[in-house]
DOVOBA-770556 format. One line per field, with one value per residue (C-alpha): chain; residue number from 0; y, x, z; residue in three letters. Coordinates in nm, 4 decimals. Layout:
N
kette	A, ...
nr	NUM, ...
y	Y, ...
x	X, ...
z	Z, ...
rest	ALA, ...
% end
This chain:
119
kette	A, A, A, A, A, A, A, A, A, A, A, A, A, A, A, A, A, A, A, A, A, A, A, A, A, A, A, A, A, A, A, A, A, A, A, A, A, A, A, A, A, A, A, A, A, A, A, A, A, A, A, A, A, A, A, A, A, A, A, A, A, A, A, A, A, A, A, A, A, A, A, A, A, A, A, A, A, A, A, A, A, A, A, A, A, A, A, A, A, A, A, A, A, A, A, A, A, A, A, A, A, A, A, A, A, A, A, A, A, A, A, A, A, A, A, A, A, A, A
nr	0, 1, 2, 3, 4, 5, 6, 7, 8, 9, 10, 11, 12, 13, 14, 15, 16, 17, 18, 19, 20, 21, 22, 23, 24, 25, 26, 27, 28, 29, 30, 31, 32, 33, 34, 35, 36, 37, 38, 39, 40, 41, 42, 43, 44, 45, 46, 47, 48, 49, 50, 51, 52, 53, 54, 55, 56, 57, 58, 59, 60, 61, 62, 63, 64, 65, 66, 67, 68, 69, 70, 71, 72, 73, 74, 75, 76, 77, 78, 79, 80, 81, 82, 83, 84, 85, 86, 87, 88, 89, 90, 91, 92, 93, 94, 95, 96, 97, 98, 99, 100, 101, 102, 103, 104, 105, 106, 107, 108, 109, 110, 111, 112, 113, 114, 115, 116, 117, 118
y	13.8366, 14.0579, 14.3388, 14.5422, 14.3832, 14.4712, 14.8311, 14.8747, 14.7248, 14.9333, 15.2699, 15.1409, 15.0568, 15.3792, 15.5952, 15.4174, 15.3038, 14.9519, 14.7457, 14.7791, 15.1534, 15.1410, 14.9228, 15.0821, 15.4471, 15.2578, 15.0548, 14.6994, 14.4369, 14.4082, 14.0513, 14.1464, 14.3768, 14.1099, 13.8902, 14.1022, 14.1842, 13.8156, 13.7277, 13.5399, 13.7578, 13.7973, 14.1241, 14.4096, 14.6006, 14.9673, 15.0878, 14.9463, 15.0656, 15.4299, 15.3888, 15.3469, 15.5908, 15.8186, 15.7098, 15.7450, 16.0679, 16.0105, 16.1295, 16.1174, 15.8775, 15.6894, 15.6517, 15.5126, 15.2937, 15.1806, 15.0621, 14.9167, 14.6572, 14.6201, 14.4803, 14.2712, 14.1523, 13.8313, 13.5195, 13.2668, 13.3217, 13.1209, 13.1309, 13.0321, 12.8914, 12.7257, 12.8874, 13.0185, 12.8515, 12.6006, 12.7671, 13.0040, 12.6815, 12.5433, 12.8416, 12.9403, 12.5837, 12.6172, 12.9130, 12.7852, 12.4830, 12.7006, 12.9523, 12.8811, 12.7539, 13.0459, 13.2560, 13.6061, 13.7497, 13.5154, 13.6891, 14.0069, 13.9413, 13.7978, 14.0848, 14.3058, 14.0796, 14.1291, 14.5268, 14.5842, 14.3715, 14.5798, 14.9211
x	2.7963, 2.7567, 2.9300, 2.6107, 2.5568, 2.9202, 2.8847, 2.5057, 2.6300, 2.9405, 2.7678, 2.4594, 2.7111, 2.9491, 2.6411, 2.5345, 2.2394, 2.0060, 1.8738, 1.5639, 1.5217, 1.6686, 1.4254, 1.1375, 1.2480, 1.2892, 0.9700, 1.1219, 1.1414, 1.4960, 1.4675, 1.4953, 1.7940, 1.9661, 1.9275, 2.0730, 2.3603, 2.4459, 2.3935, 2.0525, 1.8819, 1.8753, 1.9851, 1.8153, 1.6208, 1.6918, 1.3782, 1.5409, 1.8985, 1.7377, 1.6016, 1.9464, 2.1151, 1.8239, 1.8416, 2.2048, 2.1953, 2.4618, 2.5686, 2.7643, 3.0225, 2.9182, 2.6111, 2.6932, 2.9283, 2.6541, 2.4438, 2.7506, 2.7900, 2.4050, 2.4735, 2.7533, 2.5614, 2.3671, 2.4828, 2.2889, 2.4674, 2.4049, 2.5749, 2.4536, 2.7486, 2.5175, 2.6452, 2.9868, 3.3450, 3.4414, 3.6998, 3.4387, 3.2700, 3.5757, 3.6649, 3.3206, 3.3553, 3.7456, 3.6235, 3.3156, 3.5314, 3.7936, 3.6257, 3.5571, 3.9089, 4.0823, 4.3166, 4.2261, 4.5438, 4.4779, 4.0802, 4.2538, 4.5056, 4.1984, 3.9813, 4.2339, 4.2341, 3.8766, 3.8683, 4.1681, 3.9704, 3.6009, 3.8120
z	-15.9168, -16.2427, -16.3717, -16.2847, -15.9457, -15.8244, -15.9446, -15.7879, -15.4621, -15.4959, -15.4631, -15.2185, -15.0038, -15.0456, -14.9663, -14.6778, -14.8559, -14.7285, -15.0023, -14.8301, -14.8804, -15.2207, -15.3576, -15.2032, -15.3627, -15.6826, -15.6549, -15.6429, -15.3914, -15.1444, -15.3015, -15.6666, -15.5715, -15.3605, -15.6715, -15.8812, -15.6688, -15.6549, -16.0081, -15.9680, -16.2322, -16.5622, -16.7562, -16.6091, -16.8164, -16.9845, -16.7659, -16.4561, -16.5562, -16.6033, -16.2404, -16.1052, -16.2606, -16.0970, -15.8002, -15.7346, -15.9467, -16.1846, -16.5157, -16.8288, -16.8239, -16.4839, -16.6303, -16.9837, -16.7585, -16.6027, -16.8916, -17.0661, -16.7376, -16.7744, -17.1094, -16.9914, -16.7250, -16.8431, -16.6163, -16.8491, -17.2004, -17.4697, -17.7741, -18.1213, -18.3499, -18.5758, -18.9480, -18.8215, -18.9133, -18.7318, -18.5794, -18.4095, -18.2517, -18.1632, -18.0137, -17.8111, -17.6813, -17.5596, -17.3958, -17.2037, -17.1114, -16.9930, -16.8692, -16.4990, -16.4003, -16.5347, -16.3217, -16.2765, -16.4047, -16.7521, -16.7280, -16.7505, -17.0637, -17.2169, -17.1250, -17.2558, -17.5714, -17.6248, -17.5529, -17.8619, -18.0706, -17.9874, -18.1045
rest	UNK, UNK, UNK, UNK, UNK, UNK, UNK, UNK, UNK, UNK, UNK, UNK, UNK, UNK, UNK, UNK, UNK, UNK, UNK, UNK, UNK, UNK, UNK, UNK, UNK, UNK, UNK, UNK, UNK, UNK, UNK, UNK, UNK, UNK, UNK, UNK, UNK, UNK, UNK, UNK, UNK, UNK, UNK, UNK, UNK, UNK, UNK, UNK, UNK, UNK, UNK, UNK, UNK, UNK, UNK, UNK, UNK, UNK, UNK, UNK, UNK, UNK, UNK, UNK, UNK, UNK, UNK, UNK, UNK, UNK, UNK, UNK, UNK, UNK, UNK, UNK, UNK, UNK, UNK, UNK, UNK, UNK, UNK, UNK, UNK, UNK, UNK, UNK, UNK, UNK, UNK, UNK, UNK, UNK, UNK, UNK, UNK, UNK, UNK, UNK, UNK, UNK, UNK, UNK, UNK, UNK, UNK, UNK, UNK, UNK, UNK, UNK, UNK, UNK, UNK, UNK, UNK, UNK, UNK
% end
């Protein structure tokens, strides 16, 4: 599941709402929604991110929250080391080694690693 996929699922199911009649407000199919609930589909676009924040009539902060898990929410990342230091490769490779055995509370100190370093 993606960051975008939790948080859509999240407030379709907090309103009661089938993915059935979501996508067919929104003009989609209940498969592409399922899809993207689970992670099966690529980053969705701004167009579709605009139709959810419509849909579930939200603003301001929930909304740039919103597009901010859209952006995090690519499950097929591939990352381009070719020019960088070698540390950087060594390190993007560590991390995609690592990556799937980690512990939650270790994805947490590194998230938390990542968010000082963004500010």
């Amino acid at each position: 599941m993606t960051p975008f996929g939790a948080a859509m699922r999240r407030m379709r199911t907090e309103r009661g709402i089938t993915q059935r009649a979501m996508a067919e407000a929104i003009g989609v199919s209940p498969a592409y929604l399922s899809a993207l609930e689970h992670g099966h589909r690529g980053r969705p676009s701004w167009e579709f991110v605009q139709k959810v924040i419509g849909f579930f009539n939200i603003i301001w902060d929930e909304a740039e929250e919103l597009q901010r898990l859209a952006y995090l929410s690519d499950p097929k990342i591939k990352l381009e080391t070719s020019g960088l230091s070698q540390q950087k490769t060594e390190i993007a490779n560590r991390l995609a080694h690592l990556l799937p055995q980690m512990s939650e509370k270790e994805l947490a100190t590194l998230s938390a690693l990542l968010d000082q370093i963004e500010r």
